[in-house]
GUNULUM-853203 format. One record per residue (C-alpha): residue number from 1; y, x, z. Coordinates in pm, 1 decimal, decimal comma, padded with zeros to 6 digits. Example, Ala and Ser with C-alpha at 12.3 -4.5 7.8 and 13.67 -1.06 7.14 Angstrom:
BEGIN
[1; [-00450,0; 01230,0; 00780,0]]
[2; [-00106,0; 01367,0; 00714,0]]
This chain:
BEGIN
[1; [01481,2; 00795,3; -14471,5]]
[2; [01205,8; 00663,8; -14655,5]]
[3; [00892,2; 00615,4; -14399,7]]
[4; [00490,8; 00550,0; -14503,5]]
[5; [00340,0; 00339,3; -14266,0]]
[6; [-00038,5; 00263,8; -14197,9]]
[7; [-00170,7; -00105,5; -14170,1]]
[8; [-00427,1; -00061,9; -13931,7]]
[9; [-00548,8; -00391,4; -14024,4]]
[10; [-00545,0; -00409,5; -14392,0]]
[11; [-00616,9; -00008,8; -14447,8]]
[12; [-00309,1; 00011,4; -14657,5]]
[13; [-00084,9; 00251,7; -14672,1]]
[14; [00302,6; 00099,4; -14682,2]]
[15; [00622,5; 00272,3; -14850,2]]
[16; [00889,2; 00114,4; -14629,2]]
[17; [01171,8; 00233,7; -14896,5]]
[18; [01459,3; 00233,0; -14699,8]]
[19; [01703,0; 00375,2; -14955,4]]
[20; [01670,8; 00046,8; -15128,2]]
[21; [01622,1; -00169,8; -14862,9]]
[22; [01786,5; -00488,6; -14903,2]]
[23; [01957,9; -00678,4; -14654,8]]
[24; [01734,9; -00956,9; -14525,6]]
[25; [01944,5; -01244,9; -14665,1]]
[26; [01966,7; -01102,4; -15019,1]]
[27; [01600,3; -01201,8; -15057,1]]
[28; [01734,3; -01537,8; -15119,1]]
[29; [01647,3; -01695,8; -15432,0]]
[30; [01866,7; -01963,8; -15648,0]]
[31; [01628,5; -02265,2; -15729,9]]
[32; [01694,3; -02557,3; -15928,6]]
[33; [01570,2; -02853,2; -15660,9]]
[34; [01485,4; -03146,6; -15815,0]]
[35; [01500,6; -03434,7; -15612,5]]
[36; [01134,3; -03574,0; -15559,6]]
[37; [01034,6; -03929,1; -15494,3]]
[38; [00795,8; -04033,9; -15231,1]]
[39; [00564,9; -04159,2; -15485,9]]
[40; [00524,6; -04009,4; -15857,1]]
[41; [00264,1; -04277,9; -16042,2]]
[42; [00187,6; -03974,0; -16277,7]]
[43; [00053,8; -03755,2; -16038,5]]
[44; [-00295,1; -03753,4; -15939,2]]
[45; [-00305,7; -03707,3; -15538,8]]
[46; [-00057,2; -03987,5; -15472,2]]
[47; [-00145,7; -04378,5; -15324,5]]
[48; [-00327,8; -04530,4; -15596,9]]
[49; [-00446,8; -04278,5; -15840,4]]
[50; [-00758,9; -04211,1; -15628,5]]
[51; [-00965,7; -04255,7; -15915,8]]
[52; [-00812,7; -03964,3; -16116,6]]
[53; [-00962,0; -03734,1; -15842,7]]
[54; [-01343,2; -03645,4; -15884,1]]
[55; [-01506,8; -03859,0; -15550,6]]
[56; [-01380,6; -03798,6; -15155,9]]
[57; [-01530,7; -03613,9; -14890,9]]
[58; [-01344,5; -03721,4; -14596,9]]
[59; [-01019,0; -03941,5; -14506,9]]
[60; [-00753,5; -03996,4; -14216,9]]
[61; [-00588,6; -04359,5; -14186,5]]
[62; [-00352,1; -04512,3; -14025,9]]
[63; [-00214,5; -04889,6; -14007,7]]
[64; [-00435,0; -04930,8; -14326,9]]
[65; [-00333,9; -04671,0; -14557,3]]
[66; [-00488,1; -04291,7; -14593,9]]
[67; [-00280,0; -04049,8; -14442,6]]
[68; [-00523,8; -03702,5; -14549,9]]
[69; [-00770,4; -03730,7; -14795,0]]
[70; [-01006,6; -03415,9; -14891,9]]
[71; [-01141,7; -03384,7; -15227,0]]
[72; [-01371,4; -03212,3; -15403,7]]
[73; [-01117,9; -02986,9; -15665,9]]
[74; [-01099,9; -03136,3; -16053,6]]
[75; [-01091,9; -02756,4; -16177,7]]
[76; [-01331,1; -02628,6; -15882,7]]
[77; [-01405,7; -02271,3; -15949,7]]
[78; [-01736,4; -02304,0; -15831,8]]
[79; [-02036,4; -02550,6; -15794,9]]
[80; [-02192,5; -02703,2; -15537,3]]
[81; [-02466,7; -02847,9; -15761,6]]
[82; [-02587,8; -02563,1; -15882,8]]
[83; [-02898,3; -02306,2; -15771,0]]
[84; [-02747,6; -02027,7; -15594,1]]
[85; [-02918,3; -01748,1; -15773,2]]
[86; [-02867,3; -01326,6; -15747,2]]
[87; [-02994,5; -01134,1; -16109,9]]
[88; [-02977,9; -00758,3; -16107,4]]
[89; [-03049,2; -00604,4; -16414,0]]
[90; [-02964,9; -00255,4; -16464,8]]
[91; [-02563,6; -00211,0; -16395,7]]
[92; [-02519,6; -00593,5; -16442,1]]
[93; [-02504,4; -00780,5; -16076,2]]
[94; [-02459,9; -01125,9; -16081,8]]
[95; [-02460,4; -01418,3; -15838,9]]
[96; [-02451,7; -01791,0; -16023,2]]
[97; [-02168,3; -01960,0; -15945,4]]
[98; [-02274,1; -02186,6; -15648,1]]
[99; [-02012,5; -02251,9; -15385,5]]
[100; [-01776,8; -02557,9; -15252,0]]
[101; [-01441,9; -02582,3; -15404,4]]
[102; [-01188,2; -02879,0; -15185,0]]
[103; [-00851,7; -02981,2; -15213,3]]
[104; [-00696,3; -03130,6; -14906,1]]
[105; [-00412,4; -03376,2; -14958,6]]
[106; [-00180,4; -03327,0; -14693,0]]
[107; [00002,7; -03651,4; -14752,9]]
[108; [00042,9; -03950,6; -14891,9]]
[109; [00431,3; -03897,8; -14959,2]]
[110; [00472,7; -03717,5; -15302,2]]
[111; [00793,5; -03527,9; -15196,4]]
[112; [00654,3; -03467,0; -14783,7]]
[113; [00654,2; -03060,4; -14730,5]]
[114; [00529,5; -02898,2; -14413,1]]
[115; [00878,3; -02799,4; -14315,9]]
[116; [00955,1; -03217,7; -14312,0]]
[117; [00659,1; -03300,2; -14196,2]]
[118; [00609,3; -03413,3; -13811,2]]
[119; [00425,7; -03143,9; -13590,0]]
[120; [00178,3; -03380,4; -13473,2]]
[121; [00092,6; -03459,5; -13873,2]]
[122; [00076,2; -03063,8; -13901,5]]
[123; [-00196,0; -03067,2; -13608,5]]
[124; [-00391,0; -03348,8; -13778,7]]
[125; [-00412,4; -03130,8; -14128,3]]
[126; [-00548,1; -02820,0; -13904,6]]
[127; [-00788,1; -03057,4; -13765,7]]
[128; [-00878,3; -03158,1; -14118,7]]
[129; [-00930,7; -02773,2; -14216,0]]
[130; [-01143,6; -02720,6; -13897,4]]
[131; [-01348,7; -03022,2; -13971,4]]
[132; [-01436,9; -02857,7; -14326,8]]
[133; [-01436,4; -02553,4; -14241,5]]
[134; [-01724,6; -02621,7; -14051,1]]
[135; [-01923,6; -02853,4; -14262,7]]
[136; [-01904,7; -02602,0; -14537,9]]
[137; [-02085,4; -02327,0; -14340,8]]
[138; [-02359,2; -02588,1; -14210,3]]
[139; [-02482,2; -02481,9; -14586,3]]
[140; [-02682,4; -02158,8; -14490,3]]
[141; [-02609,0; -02086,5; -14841,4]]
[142; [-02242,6; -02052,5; -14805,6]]
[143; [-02129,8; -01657,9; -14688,3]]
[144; [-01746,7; -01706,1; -14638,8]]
[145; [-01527,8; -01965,3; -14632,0]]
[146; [-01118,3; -01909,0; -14719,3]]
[147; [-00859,1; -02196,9; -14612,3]]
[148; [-00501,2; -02113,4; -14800,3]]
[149; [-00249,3; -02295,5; -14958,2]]
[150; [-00010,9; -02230,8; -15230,5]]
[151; [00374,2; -02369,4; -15223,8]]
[152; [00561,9; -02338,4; -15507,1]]
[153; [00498,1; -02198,9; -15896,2]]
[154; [00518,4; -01837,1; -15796,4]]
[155; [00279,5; -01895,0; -15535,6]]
[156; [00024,8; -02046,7; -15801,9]]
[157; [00058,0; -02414,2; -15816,2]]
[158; [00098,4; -02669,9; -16063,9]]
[159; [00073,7; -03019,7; -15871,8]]
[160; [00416,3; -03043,8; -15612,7]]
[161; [00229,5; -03276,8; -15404,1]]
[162; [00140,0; -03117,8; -15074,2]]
[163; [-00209,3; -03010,2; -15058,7]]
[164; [-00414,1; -02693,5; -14978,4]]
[165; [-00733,0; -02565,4; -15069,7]]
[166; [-01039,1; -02486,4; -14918,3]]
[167; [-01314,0; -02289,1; -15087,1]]
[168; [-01674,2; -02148,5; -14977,7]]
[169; [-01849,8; -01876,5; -15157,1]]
[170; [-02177,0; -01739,0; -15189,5]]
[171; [-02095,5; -01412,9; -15153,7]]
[172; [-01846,3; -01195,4; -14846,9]]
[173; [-01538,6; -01088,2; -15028,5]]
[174; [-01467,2; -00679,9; -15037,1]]
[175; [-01168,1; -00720,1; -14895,6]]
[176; [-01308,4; -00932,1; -14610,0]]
[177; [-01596,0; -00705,1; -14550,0]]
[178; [-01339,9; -00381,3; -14569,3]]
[179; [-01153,5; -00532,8; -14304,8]]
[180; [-01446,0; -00639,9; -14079,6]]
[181; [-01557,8; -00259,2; -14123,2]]
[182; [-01214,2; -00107,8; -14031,2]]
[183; [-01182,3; -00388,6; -13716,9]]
[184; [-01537,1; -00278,9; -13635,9]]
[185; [-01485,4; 00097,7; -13656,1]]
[186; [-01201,2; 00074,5; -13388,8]]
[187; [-01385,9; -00101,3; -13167,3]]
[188; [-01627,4; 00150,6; -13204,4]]
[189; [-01374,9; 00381,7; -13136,3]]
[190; [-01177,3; 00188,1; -12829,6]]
[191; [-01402,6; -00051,6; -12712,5]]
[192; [-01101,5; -00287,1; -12772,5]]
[193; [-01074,0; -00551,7; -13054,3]]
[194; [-00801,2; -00437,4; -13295,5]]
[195; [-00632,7; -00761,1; -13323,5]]
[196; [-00576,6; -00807,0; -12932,5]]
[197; [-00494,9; -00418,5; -12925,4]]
[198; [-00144,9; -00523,9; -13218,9]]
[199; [-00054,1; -00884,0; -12958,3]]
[200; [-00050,0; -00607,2; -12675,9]]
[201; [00151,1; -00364,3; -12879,0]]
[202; [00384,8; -00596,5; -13043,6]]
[203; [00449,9; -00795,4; -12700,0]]
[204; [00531,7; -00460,1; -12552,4]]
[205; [00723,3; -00357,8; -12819,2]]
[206; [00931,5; -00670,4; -12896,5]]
[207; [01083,3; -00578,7; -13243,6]]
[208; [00918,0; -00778,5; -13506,9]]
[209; [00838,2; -01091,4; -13276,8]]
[210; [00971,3; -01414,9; -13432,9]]
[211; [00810,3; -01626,1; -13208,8]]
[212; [00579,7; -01613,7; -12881,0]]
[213; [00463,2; -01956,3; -12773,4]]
[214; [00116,2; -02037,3; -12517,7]]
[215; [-00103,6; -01975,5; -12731,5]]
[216; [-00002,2; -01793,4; -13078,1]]
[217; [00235,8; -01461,0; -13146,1]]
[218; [00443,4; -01527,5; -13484,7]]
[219; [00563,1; -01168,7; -13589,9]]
[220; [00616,2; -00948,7; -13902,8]]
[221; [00354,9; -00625,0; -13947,8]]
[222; [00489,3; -00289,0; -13818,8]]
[223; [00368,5; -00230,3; -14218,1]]
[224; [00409,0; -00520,5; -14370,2]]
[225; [00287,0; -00521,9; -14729,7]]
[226; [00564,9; -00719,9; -14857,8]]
[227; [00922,2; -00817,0; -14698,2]]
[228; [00891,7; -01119,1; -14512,2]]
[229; [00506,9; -01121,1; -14467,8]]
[230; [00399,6; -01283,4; -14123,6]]
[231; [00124,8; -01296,0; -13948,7]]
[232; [00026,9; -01591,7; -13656,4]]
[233; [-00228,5; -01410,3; -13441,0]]
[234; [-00414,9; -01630,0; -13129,4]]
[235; [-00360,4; -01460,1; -12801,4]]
[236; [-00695,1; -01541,5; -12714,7]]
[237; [-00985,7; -01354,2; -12880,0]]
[238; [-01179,4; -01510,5; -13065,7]]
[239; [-01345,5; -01419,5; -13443,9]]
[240; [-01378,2; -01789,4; -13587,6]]
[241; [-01141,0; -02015,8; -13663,7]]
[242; [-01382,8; -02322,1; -13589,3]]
[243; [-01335,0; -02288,4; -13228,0]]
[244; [-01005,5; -02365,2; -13235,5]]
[245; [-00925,0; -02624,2; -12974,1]]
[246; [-00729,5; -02913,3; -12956,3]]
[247; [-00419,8; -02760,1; -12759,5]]
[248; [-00418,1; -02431,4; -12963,6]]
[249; [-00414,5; -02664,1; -13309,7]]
[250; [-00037,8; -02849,5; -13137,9]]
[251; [00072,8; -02502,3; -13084,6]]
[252; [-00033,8; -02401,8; -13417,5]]
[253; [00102,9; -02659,4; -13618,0]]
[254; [00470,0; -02644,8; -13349,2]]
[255; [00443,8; -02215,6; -13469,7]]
[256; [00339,7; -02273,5; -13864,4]]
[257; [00620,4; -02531,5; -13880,8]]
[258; [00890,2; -02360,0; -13732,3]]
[259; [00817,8; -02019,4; -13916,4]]
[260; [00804,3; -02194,9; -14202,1]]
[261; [01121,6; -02367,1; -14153,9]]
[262; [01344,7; -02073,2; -14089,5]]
[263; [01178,3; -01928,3; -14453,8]]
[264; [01302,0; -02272,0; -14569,7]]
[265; [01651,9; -02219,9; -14465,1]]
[266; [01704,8; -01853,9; -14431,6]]
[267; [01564,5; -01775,6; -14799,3]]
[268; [01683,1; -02148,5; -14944,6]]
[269; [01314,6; -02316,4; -14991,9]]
[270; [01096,8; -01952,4; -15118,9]]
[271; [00751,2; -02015,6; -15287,7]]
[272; [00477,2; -01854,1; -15030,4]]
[273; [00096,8; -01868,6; -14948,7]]
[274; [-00019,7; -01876,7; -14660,5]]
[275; [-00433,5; -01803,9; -14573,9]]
[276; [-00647,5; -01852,8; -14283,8]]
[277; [-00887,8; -01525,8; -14225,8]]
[278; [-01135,9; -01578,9; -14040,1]]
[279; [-01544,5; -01476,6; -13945,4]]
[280; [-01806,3; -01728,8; -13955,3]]
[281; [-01908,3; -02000,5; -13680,4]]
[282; [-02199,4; -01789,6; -13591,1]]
[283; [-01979,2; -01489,9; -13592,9]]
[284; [-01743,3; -01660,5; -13299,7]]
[285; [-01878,0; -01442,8; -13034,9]]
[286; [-01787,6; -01114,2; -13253,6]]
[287; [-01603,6; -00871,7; -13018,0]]
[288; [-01448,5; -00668,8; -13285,8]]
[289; [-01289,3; -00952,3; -13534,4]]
[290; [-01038,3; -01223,1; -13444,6]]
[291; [-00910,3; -01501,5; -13668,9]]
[292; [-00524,0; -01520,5; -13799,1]]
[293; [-00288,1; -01690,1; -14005,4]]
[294; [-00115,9; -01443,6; -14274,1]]
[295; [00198,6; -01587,2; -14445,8]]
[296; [00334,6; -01411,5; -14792,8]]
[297; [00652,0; -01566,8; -14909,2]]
[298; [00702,7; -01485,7; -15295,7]]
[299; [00987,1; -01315,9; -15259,1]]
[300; [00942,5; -00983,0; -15428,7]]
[301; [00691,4; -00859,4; -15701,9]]
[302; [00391,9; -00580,0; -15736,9]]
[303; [00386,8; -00352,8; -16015,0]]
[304; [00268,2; -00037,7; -16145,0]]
[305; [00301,2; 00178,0; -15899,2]]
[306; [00121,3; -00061,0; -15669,4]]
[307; [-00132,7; -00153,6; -15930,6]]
[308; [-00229,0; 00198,7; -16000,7]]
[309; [-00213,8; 00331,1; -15654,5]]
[310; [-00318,3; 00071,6; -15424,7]]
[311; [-00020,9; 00140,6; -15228,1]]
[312; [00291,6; -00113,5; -15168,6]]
[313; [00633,9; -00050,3; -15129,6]]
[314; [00829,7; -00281,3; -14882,6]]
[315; [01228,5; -00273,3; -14988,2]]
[316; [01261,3; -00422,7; -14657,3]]
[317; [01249,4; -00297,1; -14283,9]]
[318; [01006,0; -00516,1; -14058,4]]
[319; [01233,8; -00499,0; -13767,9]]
[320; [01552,3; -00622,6; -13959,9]]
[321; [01324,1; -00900,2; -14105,3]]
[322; [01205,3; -01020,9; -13771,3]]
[323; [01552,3; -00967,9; -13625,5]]
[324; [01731,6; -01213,9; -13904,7]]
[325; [01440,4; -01485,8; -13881,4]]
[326; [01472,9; -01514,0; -13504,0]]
[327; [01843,0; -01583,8; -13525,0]]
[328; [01820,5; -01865,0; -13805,0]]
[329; [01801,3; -02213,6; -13691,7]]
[330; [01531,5; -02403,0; -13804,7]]
């Protein structure tokens, strides 16, 4: 029987359709892989094309060579050299486009994925996102900062080197602020923060956990928008990401690497995004919000019905998802 389930998060109501529910493994996807060398002299973020990148903010080395290098994006959607400026005339709100637009280069190895990757060089990218993170909102012009990265076409990339992205905008997102309103009103309502309220329910539960390490709960939505869509919530509250310490970035990077890897080789190497949502620094003592790590492998496709009603249907049950990622190997 068909059920609609409430995100209590997102504010989204969720068609979990089970009368075309698909079996978790036939979500795998045939792709033509191409065998990748460790270093591609055509492509712009590997070992000795620096100069076809605009400038660097910030490197790691080691034994003499970079290991992460952050860069300011070719095709930046915004500008950090420009006036940040708000007109209002009539109907017509603008803000100029001011804002910091980064590209961190997770690697020096052209054909090096997260899945491949070493935890501890994991831990050192998170470290790399925290470090920016930060320096972008020392700009008391800067409103919100978003860390994500896209793997894979379908996911919205063009360069197969690993990188993500960082970008900072002038302006709070709707969907941010929605979500710090509905977080907000519960605590309101409960005196408890939402986010701590789902580790406590899920924990009790124990249905849609994938993994539960020290410091981070791995687990699919009780309505998740989309099949396969994970979320990495911190046990401990706390509303920014910048105060992530040292120990809770090695049990990140050990959780983001083995989620990632069962995707890898329970759905044969999917395209996905994956985001960082989090409040600002001088948010970090917020009661009501709490930073996470949301996962979307591109394995299914919105349409019309979800375009014109805001709604999503999930051809997938959360429980059978979580069940069949806990039992691959990774």
């Amino acid at each position: 029987m068909p059920e609609l389930r409430l995100n209590l998060i997102t504010r989204e109501w969720v068609i979990i359709a089970t009368e075309r529910a698909k079996r978790p493994d036939e979500f795998r996807q045939e792709k033509d892989k191409k065998y990748l060398p460790e270093l591609d002299k055509t492509c712009p973020f590997c070992p000795g094309n620096e100069n076809k990148t605009p400038g660097e903010v910030m490197r790691i080395s080691s034994d003499g060579t970079w290991k992460i290098r952050t860069t300011p994006n070719k095709f930046a959607a915004l500008n950090p050299d420009i006036e940040r400026q708000r007109i209002n005339e009539g109907l017509k709100h603008l803000v100029t486009g001011f804002g910091r637009h980064e590209v961190i280069i997770e690697s020096n190895l052209h054909n090096a994925t997260t899945v491949t990757m070493p935890a501890e060089d994991i831990a050192e990218i998170i470290r790399v996102y925290k470090k920016r993170f930060l320096d972008i909102y020392s700009d008391p012009r800067i409103e919100h900062v978003i860390i994500f990265k896209n793997y894979g076409e379908r996911a919205g990339t063009s360069i197969k080197h690993p990188h993500s992205q960082i970008v900072g905008t002038p302006v709070i997102p709707m969907q941010v602020r929605d979500r710090i309103d509905e977080t907000t009103r519960y605590f309101d309502n409960t005196g408890e923060c939402l986010l701590c309220a789902t580790v406590k329910a899920e924990l009790s539960e124990n249905r849609r956990i994938i993994l539960d390490t020290g410091h981070f709960l791995t687990f699919i939505p009780y309505a998740a928008l989309s099949p396969f869509h994970i979320w990495i919530f911190p046990k401990k509250h706390n509303a920014s990401f910048g105060d992530i310490n040292d120990d809770e970035i090695t049990d990140l990077a050990y959780s983001l690497k083995t989620v990632l890897s069962k995707i890898y080789y329970g759905l044969e190497d999917p395209d996905y995004n994956y985001v960082i949502r989090s409040e600002s620094p001088k948010e970090s003592g917020s009661e009501y919000f709490h930073w996470y790590l949301s996962i979307v492998p591109r394995v299914s496709q919105a349409a019309g019905f979800e375009l014109g009603s805001g709604m999503y249907i999930n051809p997938s049950l959360p429980e059978e998802i979580a069940e069949f990622l806990r039992k691959v190997k990774a």
